[in-house]
C-alpha positions as CSV (number, residue, x, y, z in Angstrom):
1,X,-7.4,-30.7,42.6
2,X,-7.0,-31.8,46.5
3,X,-5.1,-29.5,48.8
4,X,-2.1,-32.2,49.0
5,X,-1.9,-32.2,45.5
6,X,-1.8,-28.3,45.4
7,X,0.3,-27.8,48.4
8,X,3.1,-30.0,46.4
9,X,2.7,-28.4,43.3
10,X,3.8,-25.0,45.1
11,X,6.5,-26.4,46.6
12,X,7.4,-28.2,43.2
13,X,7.6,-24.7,41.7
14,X,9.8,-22.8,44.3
15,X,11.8,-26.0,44.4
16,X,12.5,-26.2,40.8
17,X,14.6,-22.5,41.1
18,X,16.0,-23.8,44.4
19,X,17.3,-27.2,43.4
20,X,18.7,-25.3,40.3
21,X,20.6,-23.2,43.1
22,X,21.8,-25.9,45.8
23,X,21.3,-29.3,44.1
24,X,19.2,-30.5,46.5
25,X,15.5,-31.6,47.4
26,X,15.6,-34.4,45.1
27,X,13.2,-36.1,47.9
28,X,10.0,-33.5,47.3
29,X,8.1,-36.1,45.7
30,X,7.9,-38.6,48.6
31,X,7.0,-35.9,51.1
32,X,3.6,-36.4,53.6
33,X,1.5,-33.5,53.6
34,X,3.0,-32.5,56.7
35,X,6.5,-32.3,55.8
36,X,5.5,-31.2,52.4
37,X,4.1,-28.2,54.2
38,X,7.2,-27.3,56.7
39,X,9.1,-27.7,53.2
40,X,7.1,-24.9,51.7
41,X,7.1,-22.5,55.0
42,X,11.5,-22.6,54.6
43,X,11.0,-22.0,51.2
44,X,9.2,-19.1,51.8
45,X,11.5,-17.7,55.1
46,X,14.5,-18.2,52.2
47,X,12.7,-16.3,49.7
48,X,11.8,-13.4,52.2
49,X,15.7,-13.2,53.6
50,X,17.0,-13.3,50.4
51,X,14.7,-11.0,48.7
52,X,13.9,-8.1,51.3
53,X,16.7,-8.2,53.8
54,X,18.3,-4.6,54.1
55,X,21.6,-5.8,52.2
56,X,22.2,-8.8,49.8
57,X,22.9,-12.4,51.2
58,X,24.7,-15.1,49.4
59,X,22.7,-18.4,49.1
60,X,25.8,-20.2,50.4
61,X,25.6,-18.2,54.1
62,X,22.1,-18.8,54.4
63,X,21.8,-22.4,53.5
64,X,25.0,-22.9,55.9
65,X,22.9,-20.7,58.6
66,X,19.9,-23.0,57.9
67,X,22.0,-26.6,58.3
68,X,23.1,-25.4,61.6
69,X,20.0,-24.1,63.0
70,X,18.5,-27.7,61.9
71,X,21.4,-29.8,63.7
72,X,21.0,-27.6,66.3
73,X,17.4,-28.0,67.0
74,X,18.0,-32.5,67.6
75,X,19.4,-31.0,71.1
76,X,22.1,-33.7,70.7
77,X,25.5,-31.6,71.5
78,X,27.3,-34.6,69.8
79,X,25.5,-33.8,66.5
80,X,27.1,-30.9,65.2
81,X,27.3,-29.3,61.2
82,X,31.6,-28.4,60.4
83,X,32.1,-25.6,58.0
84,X,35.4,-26.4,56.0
85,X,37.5,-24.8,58.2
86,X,36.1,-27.0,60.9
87,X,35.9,-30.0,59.4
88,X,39.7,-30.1,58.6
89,X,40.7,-29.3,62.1
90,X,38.4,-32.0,63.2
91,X,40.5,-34.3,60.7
92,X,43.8,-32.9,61.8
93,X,43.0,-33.8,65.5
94,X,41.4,-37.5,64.4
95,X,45.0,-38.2,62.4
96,X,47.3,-36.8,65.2
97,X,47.5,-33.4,66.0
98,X,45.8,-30.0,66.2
99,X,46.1,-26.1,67.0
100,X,45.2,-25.4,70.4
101,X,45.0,-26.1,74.3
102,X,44.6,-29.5,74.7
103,X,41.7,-29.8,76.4
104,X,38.3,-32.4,75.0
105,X,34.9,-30.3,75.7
106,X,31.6,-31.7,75.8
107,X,28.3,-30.6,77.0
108,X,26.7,-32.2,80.3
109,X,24.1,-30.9,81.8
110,X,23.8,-27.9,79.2
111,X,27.0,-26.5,80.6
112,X,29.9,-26.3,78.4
113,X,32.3,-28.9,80.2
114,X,35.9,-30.2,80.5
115,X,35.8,-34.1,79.5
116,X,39.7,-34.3,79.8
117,X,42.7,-32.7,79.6
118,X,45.0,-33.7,77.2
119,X,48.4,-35.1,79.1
120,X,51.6,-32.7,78.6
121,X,49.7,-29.5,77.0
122,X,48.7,-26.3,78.1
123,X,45.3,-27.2,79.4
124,X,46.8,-29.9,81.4
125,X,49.9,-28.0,82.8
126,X,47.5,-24.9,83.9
127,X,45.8,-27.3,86.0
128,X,42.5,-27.7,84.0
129,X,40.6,-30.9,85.2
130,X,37.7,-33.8,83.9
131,X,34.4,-32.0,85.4
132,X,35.1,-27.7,84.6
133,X,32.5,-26.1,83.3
134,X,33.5,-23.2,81.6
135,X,31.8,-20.1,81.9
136,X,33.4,-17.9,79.5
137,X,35.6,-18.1,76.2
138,X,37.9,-14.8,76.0
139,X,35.0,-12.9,77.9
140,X,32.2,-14.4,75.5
141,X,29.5,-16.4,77.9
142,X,29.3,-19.7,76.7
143,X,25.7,-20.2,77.5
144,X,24.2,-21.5,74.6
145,X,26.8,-21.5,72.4
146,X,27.0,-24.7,70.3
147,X,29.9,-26.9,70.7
148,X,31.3,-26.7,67.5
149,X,31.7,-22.5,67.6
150,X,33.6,-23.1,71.5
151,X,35.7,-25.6,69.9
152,X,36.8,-23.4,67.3
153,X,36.6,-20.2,70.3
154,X,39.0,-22.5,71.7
155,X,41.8,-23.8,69.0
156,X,43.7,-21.1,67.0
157,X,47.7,-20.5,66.1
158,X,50.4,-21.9,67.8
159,X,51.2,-19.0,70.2
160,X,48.1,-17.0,70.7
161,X,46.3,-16.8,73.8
162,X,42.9,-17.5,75.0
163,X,41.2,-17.1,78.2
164,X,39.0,-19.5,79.9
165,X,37.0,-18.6,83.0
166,X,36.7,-21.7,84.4
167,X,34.2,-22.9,87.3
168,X,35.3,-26.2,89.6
169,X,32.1,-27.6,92.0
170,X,31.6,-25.0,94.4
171,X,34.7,-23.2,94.3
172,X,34.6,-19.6,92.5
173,X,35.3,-18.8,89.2
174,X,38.9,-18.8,87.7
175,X,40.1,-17.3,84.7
176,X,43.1,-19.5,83.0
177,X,45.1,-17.5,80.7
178,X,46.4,-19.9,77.8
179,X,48.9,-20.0,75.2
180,X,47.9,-22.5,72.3
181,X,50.5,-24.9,71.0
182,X,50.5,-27.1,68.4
183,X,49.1,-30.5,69.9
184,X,51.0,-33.8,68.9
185,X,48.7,-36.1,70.7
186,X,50.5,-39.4,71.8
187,X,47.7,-41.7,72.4
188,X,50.1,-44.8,74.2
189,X,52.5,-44.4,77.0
190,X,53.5,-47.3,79.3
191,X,56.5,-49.1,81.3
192,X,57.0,-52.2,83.3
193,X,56.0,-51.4,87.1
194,X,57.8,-54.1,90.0
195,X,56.9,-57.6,89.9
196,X,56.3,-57.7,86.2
197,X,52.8,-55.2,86.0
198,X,52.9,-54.2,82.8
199,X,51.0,-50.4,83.1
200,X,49.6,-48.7,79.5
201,X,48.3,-45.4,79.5
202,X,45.8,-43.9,76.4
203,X,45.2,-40.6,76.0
204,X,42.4,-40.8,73.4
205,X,41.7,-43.3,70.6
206,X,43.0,-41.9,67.0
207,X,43.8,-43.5,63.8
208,X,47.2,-44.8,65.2
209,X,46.5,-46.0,68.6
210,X,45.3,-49.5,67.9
211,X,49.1,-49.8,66.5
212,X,50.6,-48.0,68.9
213,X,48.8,-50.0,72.0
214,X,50.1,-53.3,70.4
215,X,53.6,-52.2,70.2
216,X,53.5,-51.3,73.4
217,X,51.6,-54.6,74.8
218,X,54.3,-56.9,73.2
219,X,57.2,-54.4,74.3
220,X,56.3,-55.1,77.7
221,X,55.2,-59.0,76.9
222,X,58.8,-59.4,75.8
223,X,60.0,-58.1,79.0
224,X,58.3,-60.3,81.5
225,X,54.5,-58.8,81.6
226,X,52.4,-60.6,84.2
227,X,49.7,-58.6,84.3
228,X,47.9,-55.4,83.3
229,X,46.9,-52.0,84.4
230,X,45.3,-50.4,81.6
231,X,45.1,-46.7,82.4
232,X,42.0,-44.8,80.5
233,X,41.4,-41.8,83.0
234,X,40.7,-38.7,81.6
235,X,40.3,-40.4,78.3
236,X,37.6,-38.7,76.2
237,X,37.3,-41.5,73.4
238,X,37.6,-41.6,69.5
239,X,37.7,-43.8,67.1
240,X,35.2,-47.1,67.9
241,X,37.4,-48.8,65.4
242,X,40.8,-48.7,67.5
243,X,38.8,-49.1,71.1
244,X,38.0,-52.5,69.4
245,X,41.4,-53.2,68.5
246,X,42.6,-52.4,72.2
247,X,39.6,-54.4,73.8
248,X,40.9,-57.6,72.1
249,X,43.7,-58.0,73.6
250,X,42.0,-58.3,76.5
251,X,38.5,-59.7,75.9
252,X,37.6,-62.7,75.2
253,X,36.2,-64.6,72.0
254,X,32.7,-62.8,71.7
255,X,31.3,-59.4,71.2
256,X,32.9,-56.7,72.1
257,X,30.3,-54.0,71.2
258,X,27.2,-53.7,69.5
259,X,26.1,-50.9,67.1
260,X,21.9,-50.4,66.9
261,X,20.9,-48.2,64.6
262,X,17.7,-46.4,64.0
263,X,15.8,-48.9,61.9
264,X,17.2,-52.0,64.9
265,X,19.9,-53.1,62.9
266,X,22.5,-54.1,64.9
267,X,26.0,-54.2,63.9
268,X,28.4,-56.2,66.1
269,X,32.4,-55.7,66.7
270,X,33.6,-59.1,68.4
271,X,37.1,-60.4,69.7
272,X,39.0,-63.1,68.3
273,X,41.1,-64.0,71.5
274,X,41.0,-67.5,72.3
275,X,41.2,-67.1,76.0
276,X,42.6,-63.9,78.9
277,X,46.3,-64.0,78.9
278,X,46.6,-61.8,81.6
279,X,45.1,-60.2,85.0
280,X,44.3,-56.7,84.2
281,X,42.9,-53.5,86.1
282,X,41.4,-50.7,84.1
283,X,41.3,-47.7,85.9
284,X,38.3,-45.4,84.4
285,X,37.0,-41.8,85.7
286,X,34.5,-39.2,84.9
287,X,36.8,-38.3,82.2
288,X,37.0,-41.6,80.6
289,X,34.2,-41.6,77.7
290,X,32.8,-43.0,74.8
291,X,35.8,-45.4,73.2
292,X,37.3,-45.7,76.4
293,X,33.9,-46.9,78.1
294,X,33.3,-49.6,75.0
295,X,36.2,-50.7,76.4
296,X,35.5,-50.1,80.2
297,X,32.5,-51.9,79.7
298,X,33.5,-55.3,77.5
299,X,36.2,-56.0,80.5
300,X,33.5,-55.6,82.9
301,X,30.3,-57.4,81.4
302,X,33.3,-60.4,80.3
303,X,34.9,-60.3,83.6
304,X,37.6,-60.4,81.8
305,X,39.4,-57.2,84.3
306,X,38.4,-55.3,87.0
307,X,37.5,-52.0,87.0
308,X,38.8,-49.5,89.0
309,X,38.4,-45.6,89.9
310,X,35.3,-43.5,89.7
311,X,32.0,-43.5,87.5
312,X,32.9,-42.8,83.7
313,X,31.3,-39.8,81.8
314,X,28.7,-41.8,80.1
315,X,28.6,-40.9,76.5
316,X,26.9,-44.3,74.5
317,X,25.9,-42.5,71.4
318,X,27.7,-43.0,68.0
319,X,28.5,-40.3,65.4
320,X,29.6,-40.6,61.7
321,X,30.6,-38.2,59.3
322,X,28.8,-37.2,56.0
323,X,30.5,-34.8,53.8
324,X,28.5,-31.7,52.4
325,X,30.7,-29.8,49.9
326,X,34.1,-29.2,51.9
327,X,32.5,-29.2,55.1
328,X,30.4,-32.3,57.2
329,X,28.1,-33.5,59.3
330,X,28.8,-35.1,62.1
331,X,25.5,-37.0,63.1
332,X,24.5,-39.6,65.9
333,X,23.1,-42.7,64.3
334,X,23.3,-45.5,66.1
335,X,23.5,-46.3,70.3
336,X,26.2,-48.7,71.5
337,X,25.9,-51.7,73.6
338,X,28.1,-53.4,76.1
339,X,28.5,-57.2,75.9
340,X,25.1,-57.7,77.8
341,X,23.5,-55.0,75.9
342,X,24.2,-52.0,78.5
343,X,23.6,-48.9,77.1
344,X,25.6,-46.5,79.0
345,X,24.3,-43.0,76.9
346,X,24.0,-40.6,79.9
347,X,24.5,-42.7,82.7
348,X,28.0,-44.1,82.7
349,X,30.0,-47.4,84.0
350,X,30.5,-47.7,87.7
351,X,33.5,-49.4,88.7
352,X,33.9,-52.7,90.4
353,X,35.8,-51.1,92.9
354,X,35.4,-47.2,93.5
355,X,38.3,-45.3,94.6
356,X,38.1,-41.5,95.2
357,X,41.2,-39.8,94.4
358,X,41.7,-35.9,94.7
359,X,41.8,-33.3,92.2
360,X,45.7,-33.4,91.6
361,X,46.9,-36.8,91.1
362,X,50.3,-37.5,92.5
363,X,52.0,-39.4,90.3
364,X,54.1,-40.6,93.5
365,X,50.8,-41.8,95.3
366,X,48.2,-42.5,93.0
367,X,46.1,-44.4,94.8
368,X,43.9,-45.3,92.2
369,X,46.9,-47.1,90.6
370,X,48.3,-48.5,93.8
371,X,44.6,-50.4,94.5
372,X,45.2,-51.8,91.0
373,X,48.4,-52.9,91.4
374,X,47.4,-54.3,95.1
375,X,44.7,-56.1,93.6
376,X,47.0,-57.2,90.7
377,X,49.6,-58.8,93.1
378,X,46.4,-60.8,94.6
379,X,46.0,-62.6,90.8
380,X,49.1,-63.6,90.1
């Protein structure tokens, strides 16, 4: 008998005990010798833990143990395994709202970071800004720590506290001191600015802000809308689905983004408008990222808009979700394009025209938003 064929009968046999456990492993059969061999060497880890470890283990913490240490080891910080108690805050926050302090974390540059703040909620009114890095969760260093346990660190019942030590370019070390509310995240704000500038703000891209954004865009279309500002700074992204929906009002007939998978498959989202109604600016910043740069981007590569602000965050990976028992997977499988196939993964969208603006934005001189409505005036 050859060594494959030997190799794969031993994992056959400790498999057939295993799948009896888990339901799983279905796919032993098809494995190379090489995988067939990494298969048997975690059979064997399993079967030491579980049958010589000091105390007794249940099968359910270790295989949870071992699904996180193997999403963890793609280094992708936007691949990430939910336990069930994760997974339905995760769903909670996708539909609306969540427990917690309203601010989007990432990771950039292996440092657990601030992507935005969410408008309105504690994060925001403490002063927290696009760009911290945050050093410390309640004391614990976050070095290392996967996204998904600071994220839970993070959220927890309305009225508790948590304390972030917080770290802004070279200034020193803050702590923040933080009391959670219950987050009702209102993706679409907007009003009618003077001489008919129609301005629409997004917070973030859930189930409801496709909706929401067109409400809004014939609200103000009723009243007299010559133009557009489009305001996505600070926007951390969400849903591709809805950033389509937004982009079309705005983009003309043609692709809007394109989705290549693994195997070059390439999936494309396109715009049915006939033609650009409207001048619009859409102002954009390190903290606008991922749904919000789909959008960024299809105004730019269409010239359909202009951009305007500083260089977005750069996130042009997308994730789906595959459920395992009650909890998921959230899993990058596919790259995005731009319009003229830009990927933007790690290196972001500069602006057409960049505008510094400081670290507190006055809402009574925004300069950002003044150069779009300057440049606005110069269209109609």
């Amino acid at each position: 008998m050859s060594k494959r064929k030997i190799i794969i009968g031993a994992i056959l046999l400790v498999a057939i005990t295993f799948v009896s456990t888990v339901g799983g492993l279905y796919y032993l059969l098809n494995l190379g010798t090489g995988d067939a061999a990494s298969t048997l060497k975690f059979m064997r880890a399993l079967q030491i833990v579980k049958s010589r470890y000091v105390e007794e283990v249940p099968m359910d913490t270790l295989m949870t143990g071992a699904i996180k240490g193997m999403i963890g080891s793609l280094g992708d910080p936007h691949s990430i395994y939910m336990d069930p108690k994760m997974y339905k805050e995760f769903m909670i926050e996708t539909e609306g709202s969540f427990g917690g302090v309203g601010i989007v974390v990432g990771v950039k540059d292996k440092m657990l970071t601030v992507v935005s703040p969410i408008e309105g909620t504690p994060g925001d009114k403490a002063g927290i800004k696009s760009g911290d890095q945050i050093l410390k969760i309640d004391g614990k260093d976050t070095k290392d720590m996967a996204l998904d346990e600071a994220v839970g660190k993070i959220r927890g019942p309305e009225g508790s506290q948590v304390v972030l030590t917080i770290k802004r370019g070279n200034e020193s070390a803050k702590d923040y001191t933080l009391t959670r509310s219950n987050i009702q995240i209102k993706t679409v704000s907007g009003k009618m600015l003077p001489d008919n500038i129609g301005y629409i703000r997004l917070s973030m891209f859930n189930e409801n802000t496709g909706a929401d954004f067109i409400k809004k865009y014939q609200e103000l279309e009723s009243a007299g809308m010559k133009a557009v500002v489009l305001d996505l700074r600070d926007n951390p992204g969400g849903l591709l689905e809805e950033s389509v929906k937004v982009a079309s009002k705005f983009v003309p007939k043609g692709p809007v983004v394109s989705v290549v998978m693994r195997d070059g498959h390439r999936e494309t989202h396109s715009s049915n408008l006939e033609a650009v109604k409207y001048p619009v600016v859409v102002l954009v910043n390190g903290g606008s990222a991922s749904a919000s740069e789909i959008v960024a981007g299809a105004v730019q590569d269409t010239k359909a808009g202009t951009l305007i602000g500083t260089k977005t965050y750069g996130k042009g990976s997308v994730q789906t979700l595959m459920r395992i028992d009650s909890g998921a997977i959230k899993l990058t499988i596919a790259k995005y394009l731009t319009p003229s196939d830009r990927s933007i993964n790690g290196i972001g969208i500069e602006p057409d025209i960049k505008i510094e603006t400081a670290d507190t934005r006055d809402p009574n001189n925004d300069v950002q938003l003044n150069k779009a409505l300057e440049v606005l005036k110069g269209k109609k």
